[in-house]
Backbone as XML, in Angstrom:
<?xml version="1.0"?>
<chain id="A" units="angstrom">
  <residue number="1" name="UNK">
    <atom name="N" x="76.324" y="98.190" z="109.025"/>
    <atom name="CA" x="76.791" y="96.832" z="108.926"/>
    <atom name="C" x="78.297" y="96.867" z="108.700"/>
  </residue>
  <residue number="2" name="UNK">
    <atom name="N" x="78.715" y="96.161" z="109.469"/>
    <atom name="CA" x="80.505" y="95.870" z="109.501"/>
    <atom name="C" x="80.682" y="94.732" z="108.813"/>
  </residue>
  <residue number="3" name="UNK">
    <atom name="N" x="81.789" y="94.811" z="107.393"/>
    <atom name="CA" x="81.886" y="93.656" z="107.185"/>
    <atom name="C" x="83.415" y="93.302" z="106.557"/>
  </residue>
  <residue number="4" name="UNK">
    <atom name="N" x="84.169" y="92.668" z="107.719"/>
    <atom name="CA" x="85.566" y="92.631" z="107.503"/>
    <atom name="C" x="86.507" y="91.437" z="107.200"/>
  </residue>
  <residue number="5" name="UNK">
    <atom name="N" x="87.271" y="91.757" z="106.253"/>
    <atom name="CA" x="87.857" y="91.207" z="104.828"/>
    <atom name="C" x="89.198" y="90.387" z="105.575"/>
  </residue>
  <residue number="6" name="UNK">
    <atom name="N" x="89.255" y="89.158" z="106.008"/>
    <atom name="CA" x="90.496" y="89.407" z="106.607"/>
    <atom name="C" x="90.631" y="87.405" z="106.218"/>
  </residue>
  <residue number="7" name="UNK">
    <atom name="N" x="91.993" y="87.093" z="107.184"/>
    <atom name="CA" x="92.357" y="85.638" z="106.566"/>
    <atom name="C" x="94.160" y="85.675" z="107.246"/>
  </residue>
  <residue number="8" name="UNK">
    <atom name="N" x="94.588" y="84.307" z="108.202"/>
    <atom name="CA" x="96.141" y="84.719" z="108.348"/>
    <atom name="C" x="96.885" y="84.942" z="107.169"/>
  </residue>
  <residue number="9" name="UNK">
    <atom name="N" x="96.607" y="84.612" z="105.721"/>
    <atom name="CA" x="97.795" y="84.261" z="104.974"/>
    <atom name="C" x="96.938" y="85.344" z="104.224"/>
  </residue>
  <residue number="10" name="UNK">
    <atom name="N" x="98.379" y="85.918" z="103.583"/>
    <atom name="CA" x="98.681" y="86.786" z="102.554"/>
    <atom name="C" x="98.266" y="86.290" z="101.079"/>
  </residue>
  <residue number="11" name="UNK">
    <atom name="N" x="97.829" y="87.413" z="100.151"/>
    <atom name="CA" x="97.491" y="87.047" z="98.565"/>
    <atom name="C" x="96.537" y="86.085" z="98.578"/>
  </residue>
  <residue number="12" name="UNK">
    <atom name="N" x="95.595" y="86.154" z="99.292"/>
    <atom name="CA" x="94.750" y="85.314" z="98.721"/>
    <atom name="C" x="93.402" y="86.140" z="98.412"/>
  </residue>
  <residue number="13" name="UNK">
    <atom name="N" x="93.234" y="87.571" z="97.880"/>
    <atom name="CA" x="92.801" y="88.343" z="97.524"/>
    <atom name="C" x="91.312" y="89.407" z="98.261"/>
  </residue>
  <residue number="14" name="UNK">
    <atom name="N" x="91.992" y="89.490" z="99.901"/>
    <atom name="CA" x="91.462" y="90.433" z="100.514"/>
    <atom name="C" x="91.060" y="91.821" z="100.152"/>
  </residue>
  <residue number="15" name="UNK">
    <atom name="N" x="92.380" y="92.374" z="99.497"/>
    <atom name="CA" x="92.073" y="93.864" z="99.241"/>
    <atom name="C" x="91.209" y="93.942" z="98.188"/>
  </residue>
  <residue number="16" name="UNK">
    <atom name="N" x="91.528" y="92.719" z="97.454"/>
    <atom name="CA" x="90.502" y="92.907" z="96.036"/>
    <atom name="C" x="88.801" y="92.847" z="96.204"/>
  </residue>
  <residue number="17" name="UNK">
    <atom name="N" x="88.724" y="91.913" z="97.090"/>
    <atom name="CA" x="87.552" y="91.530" z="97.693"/>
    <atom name="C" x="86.855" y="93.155" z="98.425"/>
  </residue>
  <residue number="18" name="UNK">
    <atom name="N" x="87.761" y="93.319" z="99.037"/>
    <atom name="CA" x="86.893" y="94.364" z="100.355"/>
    <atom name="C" x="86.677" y="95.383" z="99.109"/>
  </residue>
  <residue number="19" name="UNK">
    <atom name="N" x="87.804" y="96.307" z="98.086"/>
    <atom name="CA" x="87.035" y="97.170" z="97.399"/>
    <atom name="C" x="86.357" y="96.844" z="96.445"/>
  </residue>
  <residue number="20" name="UNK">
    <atom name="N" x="86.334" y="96.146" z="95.899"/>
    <atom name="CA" x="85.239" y="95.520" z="94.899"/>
    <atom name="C" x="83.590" y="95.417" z="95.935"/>
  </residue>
  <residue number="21" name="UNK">
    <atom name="N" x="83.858" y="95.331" z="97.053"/>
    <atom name="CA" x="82.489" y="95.025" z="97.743"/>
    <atom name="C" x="81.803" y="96.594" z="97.718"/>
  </residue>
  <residue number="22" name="UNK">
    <atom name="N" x="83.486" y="97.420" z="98.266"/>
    <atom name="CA" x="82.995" y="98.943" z="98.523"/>
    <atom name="C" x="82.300" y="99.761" z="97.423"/>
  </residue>
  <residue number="23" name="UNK">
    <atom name="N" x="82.805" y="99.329" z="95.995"/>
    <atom name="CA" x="82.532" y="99.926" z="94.985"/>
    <atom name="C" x="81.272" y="99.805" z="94.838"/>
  </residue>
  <residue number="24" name="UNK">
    <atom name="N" x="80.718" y="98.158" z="94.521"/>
    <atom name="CA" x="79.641" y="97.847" z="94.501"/>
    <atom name="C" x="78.473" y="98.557" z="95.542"/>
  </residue>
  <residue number="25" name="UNK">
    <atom name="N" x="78.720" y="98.779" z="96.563"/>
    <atom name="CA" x="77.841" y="99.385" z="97.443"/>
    <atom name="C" x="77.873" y="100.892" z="97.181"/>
  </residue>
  <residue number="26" name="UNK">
    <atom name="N" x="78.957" y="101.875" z="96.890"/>
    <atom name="CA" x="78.929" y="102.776" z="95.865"/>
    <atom name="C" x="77.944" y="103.107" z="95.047"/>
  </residue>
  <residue number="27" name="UNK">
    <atom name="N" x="78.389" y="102.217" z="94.049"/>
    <atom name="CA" x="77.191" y="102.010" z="92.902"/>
    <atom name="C" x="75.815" y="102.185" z="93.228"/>
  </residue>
  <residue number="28" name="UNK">
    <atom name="N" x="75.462" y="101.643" z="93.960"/>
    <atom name="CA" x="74.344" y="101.604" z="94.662"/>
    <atom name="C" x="73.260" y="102.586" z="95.472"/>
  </residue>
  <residue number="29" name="UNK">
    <atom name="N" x="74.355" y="103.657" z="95.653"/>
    <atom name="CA" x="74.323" y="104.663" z="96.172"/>
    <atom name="C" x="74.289" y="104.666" z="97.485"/>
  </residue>
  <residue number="30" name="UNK">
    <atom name="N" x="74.772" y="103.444" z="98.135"/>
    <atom name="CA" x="74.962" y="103.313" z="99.690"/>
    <atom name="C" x="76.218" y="103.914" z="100.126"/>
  </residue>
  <residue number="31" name="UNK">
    <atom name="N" x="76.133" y="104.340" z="101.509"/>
    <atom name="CA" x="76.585" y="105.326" z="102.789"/>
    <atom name="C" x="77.398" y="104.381" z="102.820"/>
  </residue>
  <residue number="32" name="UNK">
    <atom name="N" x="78.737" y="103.906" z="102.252"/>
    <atom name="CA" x="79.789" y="103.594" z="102.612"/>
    <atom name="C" x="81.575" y="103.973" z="102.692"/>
  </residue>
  <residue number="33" name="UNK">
    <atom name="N" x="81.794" y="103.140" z="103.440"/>
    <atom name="CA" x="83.336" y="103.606" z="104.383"/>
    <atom name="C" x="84.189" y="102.155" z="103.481"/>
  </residue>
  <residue number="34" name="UNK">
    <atom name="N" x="85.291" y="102.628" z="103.476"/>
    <atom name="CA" x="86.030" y="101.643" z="103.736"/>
    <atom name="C" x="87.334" y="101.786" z="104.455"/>
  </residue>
  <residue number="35" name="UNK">
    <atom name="N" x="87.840" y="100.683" z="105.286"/>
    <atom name="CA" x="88.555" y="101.098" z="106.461"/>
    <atom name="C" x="90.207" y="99.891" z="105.823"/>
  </residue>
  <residue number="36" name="UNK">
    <atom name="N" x="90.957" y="100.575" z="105.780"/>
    <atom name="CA" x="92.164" y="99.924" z="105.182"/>
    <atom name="C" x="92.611" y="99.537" z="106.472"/>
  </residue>
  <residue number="37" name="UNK">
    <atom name="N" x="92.866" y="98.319" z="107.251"/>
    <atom name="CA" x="93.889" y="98.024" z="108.500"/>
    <atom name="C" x="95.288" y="97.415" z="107.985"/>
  </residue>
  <residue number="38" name="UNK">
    <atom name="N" x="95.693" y="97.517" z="106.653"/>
    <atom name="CA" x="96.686" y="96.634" z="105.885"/>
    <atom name="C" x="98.002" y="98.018" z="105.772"/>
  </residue>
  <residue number="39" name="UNK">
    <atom name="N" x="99.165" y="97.865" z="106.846"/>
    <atom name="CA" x="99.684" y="98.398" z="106.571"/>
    <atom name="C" x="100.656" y="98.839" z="104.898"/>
  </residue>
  <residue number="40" name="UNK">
    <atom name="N" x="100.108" y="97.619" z="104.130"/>
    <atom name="CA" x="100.574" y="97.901" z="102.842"/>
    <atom name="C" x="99.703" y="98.477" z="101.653"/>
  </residue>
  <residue number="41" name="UNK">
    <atom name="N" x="98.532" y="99.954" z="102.680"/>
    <atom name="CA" x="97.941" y="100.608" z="101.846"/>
    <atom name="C" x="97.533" y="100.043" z="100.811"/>
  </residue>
  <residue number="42" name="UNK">
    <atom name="N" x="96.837" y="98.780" z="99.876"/>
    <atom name="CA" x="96.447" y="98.402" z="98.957"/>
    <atom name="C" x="95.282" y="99.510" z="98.380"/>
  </residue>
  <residue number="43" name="UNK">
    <atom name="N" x="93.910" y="98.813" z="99.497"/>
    <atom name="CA" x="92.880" y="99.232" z="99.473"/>
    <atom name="C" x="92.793" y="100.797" z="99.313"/>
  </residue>
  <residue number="44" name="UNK">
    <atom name="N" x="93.797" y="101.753" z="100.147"/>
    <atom name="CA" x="93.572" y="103.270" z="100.784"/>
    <atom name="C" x="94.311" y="103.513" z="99.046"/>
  </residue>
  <residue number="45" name="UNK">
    <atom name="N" x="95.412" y="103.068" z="98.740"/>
    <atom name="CA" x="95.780" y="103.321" z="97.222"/>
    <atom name="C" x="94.679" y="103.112" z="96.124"/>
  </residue>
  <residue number="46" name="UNK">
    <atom name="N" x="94.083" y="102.018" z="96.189"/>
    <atom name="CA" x="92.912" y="102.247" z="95.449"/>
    <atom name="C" x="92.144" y="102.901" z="95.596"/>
  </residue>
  <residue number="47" name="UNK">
    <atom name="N" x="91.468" y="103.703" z="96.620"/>
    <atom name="CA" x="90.448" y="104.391" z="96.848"/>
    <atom name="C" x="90.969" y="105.823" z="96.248"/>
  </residue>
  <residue number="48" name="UNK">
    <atom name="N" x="92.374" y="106.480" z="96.927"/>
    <atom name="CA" x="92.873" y="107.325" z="96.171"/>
    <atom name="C" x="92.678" y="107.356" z="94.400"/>
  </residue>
  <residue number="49" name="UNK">
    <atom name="N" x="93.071" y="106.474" z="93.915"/>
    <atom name="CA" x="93.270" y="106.284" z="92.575"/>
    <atom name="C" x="91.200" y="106.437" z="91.913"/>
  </residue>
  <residue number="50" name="UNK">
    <atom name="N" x="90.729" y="106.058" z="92.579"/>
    <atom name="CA" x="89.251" y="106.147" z="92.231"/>
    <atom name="C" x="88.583" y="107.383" z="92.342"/>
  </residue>
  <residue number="51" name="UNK">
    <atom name="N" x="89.460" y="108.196" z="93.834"/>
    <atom name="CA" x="88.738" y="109.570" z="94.058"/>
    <atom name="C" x="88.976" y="110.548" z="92.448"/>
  </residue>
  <residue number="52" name="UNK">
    <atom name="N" x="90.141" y="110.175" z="91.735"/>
    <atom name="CA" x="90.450" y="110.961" z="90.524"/>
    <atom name="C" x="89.435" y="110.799" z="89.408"/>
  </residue>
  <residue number="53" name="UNK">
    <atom name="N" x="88.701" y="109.488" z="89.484"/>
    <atom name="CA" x="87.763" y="109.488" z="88.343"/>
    <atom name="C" x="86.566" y="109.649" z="88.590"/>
  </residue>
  <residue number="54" name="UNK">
    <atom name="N" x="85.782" y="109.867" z="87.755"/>
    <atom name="CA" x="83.875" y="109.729" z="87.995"/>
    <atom name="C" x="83.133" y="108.976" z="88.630"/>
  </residue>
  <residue number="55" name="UNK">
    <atom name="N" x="84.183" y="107.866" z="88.954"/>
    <atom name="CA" x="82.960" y="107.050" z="89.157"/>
    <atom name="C" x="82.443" y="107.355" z="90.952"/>
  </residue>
  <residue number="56" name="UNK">
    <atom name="N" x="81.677" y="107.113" z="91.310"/>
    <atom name="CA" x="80.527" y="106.968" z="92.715"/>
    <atom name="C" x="82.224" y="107.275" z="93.695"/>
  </residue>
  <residue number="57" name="UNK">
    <atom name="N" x="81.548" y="107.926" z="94.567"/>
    <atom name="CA" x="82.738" y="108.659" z="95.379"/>
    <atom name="C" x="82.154" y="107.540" z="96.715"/>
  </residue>
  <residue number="58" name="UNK">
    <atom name="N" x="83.615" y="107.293" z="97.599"/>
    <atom name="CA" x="83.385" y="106.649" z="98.751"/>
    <atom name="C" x="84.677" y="106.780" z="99.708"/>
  </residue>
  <residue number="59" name="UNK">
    <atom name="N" x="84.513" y="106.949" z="100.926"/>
    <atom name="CA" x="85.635" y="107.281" z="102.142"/>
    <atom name="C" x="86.017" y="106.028" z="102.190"/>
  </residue>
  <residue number="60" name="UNK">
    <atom name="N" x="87.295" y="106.556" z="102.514"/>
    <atom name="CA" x="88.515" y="105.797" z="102.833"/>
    <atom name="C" x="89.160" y="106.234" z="104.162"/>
  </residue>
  <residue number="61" name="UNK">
    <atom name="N" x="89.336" y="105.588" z="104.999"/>
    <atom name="CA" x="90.119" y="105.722" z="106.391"/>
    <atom name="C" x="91.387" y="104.461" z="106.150"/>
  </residue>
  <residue number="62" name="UNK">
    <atom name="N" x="92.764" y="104.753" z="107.057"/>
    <atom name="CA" x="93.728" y="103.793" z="107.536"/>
    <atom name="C" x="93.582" y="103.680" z="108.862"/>
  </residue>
  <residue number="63" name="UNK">
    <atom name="N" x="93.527" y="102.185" z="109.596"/>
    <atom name="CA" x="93.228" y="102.456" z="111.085"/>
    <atom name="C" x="94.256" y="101.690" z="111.216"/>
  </residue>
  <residue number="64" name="UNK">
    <atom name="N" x="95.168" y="101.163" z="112.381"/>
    <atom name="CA" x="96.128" y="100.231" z="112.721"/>
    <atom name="C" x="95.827" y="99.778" z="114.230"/>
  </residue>
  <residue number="65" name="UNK">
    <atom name="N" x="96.247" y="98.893" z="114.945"/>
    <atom name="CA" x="96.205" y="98.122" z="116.476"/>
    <atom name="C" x="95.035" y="98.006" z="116.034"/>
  </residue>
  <residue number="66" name="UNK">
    <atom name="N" x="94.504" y="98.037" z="117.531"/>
    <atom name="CA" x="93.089" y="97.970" z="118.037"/>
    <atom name="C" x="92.179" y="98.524" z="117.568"/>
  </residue>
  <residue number="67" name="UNK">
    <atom name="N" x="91.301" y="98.190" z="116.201"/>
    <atom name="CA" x="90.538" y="98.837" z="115.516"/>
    <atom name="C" x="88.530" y="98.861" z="115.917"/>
  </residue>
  <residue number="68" name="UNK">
    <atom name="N" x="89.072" y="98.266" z="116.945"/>
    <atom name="CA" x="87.402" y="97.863" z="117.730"/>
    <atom name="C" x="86.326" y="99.568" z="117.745"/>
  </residue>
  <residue number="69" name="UNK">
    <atom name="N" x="86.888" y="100.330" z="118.268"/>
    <atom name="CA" x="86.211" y="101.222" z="118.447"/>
    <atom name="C" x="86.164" y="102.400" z="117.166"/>
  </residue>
  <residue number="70" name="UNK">
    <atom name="N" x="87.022" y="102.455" z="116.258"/>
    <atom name="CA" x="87.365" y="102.817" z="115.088"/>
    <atom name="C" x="85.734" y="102.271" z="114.776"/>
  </residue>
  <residue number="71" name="UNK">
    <atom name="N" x="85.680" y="101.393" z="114.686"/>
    <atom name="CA" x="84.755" y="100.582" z="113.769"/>
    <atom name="C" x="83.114" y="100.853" z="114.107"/>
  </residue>
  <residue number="72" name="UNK">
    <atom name="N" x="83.099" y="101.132" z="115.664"/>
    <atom name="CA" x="81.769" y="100.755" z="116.474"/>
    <atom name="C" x="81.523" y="102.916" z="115.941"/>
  </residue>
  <residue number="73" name="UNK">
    <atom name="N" x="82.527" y="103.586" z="115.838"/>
    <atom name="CA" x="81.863" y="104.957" z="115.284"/>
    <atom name="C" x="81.583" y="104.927" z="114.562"/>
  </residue>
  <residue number="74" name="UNK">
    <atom name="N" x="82.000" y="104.465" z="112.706"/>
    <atom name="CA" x="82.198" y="104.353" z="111.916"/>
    <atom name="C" x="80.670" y="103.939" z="111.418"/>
  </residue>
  <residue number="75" name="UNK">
    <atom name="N" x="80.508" y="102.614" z="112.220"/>
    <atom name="CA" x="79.316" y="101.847" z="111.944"/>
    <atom name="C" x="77.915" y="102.821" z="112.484"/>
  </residue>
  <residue number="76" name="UNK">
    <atom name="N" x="78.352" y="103.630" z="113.019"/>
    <atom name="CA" x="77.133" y="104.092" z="113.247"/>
    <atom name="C" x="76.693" y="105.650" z="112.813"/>
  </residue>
  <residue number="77" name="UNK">
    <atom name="N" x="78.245" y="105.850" z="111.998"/>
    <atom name="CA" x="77.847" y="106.958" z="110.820"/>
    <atom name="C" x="77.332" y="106.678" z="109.508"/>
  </residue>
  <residue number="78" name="UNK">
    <atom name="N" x="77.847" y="105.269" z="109.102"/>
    <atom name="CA" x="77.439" y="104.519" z="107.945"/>
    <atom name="C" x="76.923" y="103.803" z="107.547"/>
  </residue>
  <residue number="79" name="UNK">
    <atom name="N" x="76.253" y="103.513" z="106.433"/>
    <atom name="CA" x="75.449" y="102.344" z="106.457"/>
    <atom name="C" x="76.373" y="100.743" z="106.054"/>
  </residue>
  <residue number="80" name="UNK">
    <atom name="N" x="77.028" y="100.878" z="105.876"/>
    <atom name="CA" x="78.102" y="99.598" z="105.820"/>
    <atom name="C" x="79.729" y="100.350" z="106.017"/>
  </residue>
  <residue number="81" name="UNK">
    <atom name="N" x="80.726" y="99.666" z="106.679"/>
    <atom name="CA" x="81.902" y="99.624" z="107.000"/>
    <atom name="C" x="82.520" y="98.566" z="106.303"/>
  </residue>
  <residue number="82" name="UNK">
    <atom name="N" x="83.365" y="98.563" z="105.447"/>
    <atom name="CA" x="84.466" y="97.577" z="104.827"/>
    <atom name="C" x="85.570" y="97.618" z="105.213"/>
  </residue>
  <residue number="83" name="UNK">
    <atom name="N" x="86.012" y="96.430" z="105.969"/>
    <atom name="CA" x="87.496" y="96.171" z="106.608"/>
    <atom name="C" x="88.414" y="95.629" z="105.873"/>
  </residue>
  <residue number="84" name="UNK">
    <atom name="N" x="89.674" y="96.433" z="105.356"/>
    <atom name="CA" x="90.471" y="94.737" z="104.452"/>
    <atom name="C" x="91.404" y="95.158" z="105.740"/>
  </residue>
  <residue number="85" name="UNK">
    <atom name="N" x="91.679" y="93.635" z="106.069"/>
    <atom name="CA" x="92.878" y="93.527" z="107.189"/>
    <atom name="C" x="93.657" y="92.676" z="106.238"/>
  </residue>
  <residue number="86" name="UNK">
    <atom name="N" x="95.037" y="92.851" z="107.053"/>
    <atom name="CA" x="96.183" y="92.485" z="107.208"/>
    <atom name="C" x="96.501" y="91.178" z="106.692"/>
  </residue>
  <residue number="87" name="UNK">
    <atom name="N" x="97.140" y="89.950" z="105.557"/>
    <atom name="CA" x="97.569" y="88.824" z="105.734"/>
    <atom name="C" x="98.369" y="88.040" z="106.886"/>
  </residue>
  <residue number="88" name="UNK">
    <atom name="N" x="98.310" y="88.272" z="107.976"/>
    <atom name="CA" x="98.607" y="87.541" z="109.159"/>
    <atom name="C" x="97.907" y="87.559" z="110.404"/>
  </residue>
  <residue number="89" name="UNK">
    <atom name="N" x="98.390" y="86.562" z="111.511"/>
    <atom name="CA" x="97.517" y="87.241" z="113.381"/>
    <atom name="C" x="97.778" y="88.402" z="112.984"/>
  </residue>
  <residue number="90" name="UNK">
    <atom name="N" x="96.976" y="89.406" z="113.503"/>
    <atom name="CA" x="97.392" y="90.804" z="113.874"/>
    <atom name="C" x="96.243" y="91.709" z="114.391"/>
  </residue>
  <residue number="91" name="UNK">
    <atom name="N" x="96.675" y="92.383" z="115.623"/>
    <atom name="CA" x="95.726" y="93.045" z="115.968"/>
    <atom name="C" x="94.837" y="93.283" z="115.706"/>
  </residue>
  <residue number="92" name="UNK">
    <atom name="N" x="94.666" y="94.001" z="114.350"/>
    <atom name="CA" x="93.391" y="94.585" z="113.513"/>
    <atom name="C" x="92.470" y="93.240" z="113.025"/>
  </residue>
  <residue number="93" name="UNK">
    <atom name="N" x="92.968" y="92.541" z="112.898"/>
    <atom name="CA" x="92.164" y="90.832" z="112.455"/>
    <atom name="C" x="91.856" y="90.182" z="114.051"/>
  </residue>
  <residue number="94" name="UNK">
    <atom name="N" x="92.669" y="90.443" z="115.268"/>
    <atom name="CA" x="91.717" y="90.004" z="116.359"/>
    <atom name="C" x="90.647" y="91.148" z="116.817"/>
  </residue>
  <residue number="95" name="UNK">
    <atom name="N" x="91.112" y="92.245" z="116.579"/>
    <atom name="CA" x="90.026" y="93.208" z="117.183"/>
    <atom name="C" x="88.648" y="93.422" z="116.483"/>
  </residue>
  <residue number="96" name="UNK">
    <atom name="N" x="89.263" y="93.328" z="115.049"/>
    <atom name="CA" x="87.835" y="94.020" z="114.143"/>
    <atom name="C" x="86.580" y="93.273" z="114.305"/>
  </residue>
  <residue number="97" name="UNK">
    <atom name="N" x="86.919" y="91.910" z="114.579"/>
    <atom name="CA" x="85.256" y="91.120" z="114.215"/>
    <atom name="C" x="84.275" y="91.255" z="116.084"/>
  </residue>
  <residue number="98" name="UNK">
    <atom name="N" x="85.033" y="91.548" z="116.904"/>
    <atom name="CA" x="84.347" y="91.896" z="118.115"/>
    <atom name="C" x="83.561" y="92.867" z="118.514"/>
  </residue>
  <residue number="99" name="UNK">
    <atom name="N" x="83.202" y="93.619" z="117.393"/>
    <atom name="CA" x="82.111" y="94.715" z="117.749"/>
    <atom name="C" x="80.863" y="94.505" z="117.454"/>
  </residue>
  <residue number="100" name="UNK">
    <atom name="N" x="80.022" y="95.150" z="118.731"/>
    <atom name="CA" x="78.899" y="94.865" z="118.942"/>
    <atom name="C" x="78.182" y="95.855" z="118.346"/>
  </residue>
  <residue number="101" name="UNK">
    <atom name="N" x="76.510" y="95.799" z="117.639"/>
    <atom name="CA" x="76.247" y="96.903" z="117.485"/>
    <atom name="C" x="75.611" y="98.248" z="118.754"/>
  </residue>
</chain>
């Protein structure tokens, strides 16, 4: 399951959203990814900062442009994919929600 975090405007709390979702599915002990398309590394910084502690371990990828096919592998290594995109239009926010399973 692909499920991506996105919105044109900035700060209105994407990155917080997408890893808080990732963690939670973590917890859980679910097969999850999370896929940073935000060139301002939020999410991929948090995930770093998490790999240092105990808690439930989970991948982190940075993808940029056209993240369509990024996503359609991803999704079918994992059991959920978390997207935080970008605060504006941008590639990764038109491409990501078009994949089929």
């Amino acid at each position: 399951m692909i499920i991506l975090i996105g919105s044109k405007k900035g700060g209105v709390g994407k990155s917080t959203l997408a890893t808080n979702i990732a963690a939670f599915l973590a917890g859980k002990s679910k097969y999850v990814v999370l896929v940073d398309a935000d060139r301002q590394s939020t999410s991929s910084n948090w995930a770093y900062d998490r790999s240092e502690s105990d808690k439930p371990q989970l991948a982190c990828v940075q993808k940029y442009d056209n993240i369509k096919k990024t996503l359609q592998d991803l999704n079918s290594r994992y059991e959920y994919v978390i997207v935080d995109c970008q605060g504006r239009d941008s590639i990764e926010l038109r491409t990501g929600p078009y994949v089929s399973p």
